[in-house]
N, C-alpha and C positions, 0 to 999 in steps of 0.2 A: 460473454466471458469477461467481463470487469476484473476478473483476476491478475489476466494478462493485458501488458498494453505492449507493444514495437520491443520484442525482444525481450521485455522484463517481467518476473511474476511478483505479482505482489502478496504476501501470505500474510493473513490477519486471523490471531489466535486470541478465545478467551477461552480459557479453563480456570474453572473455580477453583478456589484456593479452600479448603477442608475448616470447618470450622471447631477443631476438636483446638487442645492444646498442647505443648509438650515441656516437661521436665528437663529441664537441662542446671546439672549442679544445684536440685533442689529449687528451683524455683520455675514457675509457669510462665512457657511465653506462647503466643499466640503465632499462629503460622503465618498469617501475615506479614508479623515485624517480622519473620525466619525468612521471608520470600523477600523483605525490601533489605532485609539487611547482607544474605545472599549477591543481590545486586548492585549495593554498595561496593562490596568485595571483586566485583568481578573486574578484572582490568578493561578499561575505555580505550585505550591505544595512545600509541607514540604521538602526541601532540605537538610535539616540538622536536626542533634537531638535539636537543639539549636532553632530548627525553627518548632518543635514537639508541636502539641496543641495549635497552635496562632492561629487559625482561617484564614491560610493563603492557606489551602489548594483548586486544583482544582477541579471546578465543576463535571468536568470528571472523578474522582474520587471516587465519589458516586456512579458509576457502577462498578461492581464485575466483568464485561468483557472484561473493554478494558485496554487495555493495552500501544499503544501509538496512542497521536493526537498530528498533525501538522497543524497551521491554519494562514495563511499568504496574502498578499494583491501583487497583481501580476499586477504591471503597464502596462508591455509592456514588447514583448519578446524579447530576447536579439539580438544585432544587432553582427552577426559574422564577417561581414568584406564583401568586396568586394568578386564575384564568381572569383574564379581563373581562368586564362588563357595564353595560350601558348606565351610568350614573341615575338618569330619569328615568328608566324602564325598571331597572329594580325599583328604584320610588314607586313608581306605579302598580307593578303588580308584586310590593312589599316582600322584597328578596332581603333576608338576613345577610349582608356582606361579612358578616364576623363569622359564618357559619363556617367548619372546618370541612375545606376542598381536597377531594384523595389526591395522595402525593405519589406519584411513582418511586417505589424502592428497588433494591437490588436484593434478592433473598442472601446473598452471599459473595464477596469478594472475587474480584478476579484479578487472573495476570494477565495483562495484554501482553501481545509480541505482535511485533509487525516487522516483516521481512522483505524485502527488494533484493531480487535474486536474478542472475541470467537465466533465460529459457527462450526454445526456438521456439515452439510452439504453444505453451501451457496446457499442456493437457496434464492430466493426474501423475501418469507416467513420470515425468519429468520432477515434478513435486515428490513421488515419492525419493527419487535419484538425487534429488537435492538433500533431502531429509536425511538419507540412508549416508552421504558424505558426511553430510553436519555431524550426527551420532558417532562415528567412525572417528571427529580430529576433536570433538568436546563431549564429549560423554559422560567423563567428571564433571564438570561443568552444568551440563545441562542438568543432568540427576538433583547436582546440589540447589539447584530452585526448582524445577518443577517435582523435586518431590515431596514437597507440602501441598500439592495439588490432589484435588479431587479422582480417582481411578486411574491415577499412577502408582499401586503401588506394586501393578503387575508388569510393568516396562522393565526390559528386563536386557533387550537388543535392539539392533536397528526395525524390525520389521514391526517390534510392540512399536517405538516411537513413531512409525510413521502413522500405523494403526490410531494413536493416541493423538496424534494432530492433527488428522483429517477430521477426527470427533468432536475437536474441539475448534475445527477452522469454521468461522463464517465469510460470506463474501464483500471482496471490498469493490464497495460501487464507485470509489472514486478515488484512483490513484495515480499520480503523479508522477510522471517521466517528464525531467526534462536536457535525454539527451537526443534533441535534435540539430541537424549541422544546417537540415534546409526544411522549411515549411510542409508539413506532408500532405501530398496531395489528397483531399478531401473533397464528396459531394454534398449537396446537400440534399436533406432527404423530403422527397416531391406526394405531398397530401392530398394534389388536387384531383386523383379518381377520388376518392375516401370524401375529400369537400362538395365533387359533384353530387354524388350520389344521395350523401344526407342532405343536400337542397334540393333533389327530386324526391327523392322519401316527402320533406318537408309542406315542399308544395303540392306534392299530394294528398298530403292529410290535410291540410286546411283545404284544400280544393273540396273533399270529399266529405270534409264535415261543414261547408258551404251548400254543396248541392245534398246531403242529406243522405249519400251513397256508404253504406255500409261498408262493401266489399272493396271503396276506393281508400275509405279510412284505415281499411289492414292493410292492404297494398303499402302503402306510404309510408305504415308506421313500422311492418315489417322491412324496406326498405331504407328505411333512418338509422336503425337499428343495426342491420347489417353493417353500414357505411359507418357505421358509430364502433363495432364492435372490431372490422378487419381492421380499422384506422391503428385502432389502440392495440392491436395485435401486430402489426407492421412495426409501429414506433418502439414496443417492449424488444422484438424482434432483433432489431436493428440498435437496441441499447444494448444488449448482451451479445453483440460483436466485438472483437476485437478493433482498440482503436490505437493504431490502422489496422488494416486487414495483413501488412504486410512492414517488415522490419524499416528500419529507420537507412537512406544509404549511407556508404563509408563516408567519413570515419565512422564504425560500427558502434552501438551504446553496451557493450560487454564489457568488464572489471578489469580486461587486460589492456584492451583500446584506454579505456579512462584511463589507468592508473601511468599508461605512456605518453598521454596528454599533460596529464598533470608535473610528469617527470621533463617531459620538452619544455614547459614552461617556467619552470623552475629554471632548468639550466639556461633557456633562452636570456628570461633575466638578468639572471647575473652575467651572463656574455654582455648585452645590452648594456648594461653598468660599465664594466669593465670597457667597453670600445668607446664609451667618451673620451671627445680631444684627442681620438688616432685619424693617421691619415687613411687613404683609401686603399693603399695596399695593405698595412697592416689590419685593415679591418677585412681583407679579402682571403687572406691568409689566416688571421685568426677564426675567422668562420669555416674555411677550411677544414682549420683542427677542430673546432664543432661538430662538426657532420661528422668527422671520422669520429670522436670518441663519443657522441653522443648517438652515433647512425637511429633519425629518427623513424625512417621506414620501418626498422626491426622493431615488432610489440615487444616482444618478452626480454628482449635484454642489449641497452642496461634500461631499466624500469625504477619508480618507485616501488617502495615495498608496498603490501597492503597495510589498511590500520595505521600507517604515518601519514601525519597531516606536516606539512611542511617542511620535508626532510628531501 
């Protein structure tokens, strides 16, 4: 499950982006510019104290779950360069270097999104339950870019969006948490029945193709084999667990924990500032009124908002 890691899912969409055109005030645009320009418009969030209470914050926002989205328009994939090869081997067996090497294309445009969301478990469940909020606080929002997308043009409520993002999710095999408070306890994962066993397969089949022993030559190689096949069946195994098996301990990596963390420090700060050159009682007192108006035990209030970065 690479989806989920310690309490987070991580959603990775590409749905193609339609490649017709459309009219708008007599002239043709392409649905592409309509999906980046869409994104252009869509508010980023309160970035500043100065930019606190303008109405400028993101739709995404409005969930108490997530934490970051990424959503972007993916032309074509990148062109690395010519496949490398041996200068004096082509010489030798008179290889055209100038010959044209196939290039991976993209048949069609896509929209990435990539979403970092709370969930206890990651199962589909949960993904739909995230999905079906999302729709329910942006709906306008979401309509107005994914619907230059390819088989949206039947989305219609929450149940077609979910329907339409599970279609279009692939998995992500490497995502990034990094709210841990303490190192998590991890094993490591032990190869050496899998190593025995393909060094007895091994040595049995040179043994058997030494002594000339047919039946000791399948023995050995049916044995290598096996040792070679559960190994990499174990390891695949064990990569599509969750990592960890089990959430991260308190302070917890949920949107509400974070966003009180971030609000404690904030305020911590400026106390910190502010208690330069006091004495020791006034700095005993003035912490004091700390705790009381900032009571950092209680998550939810007072908190940062979501979507402000430094307010």
């Amino acid at each position: 499950m690479p989806n989920y890691d310690a309490g987070h899912y991580f959603l990775t969409v590409f749905a193609p982006i339609r490649l017709d055109s459309v009219l708008i005030d007599g002239q043709s645009h392409a649905r592409r510019h309509l999906v980046r320009e869409a994104l252009a418009a869509l508010p980023a969030g309160e970035r500043t104290v100065f930019s606190k209470d303008k109405g400028n914050n993101s739709p995404f926002a409005r969930s108490l779950s997530t934490h970051f989205v990424r959503m972007f328009v993916l032309d074509d994939v990148v062109f690395n360069g010519r496949a490398p090869a041996d200068t004096l081997w082509s010489k030798i067996v008179k290889t055209n270097l100038l010959k044209p090497q196939p290039v991976d294309r993209l048949s069609t445009p896509f929209l990435i999104v990539s979403i970092d969301f709370d969930a206890a478990g990651g199962d589909e469940g949960e993904l739909r339950a995230y999905l079906t909020d999302l729709w329910g606080r942006a709906a306008a929002e979401l309509t107005g870019i994914f619907q230059h997308c390819v088989g949206f043009e039947g989305v219609a409520n929450a149940p077609d969006f979910c329907r339409y993002i599970l279609r279009c999710q692939v998995e992500t095999t490497m995502p990034f948490n990094d709210y841990w408070s303490v190192p998590p306890a991890l094993t490591d994962l032990s190869l050496t029945p899998y190593l025995a066993g393909a060094g007895a397969g091994l040595a049995a089949l040179i043994l058997g193709i030494g002594l000339y022993h047919g039946w000791l030559v399948l023995a050995g190689l049916a044995v290598l084999l096996a040792a070679v096949l559960l190994g990499y069946r174990k390891v695949m195994a064990v990569g599509h667990e969750p990592f960890p098996k089990s959430p991260p301990p308190a302070p917890g990596p949920d949107l509400p924990t974070v966003l009180k963390a971030l609000y404690v420090r904030h305020a911590f700060t400026e106390f910190a500032i502010a208690a330069q050159g006091q004495g020791d009682q006034d700095i005993f007192d003035a912490f004091g009124k700390f705790v009381a108006e900032h009571r950092p035990d209680e998550i939810l209030s007072p908190t940062q908002l979501p979507g402000v970065i430094g307010a």
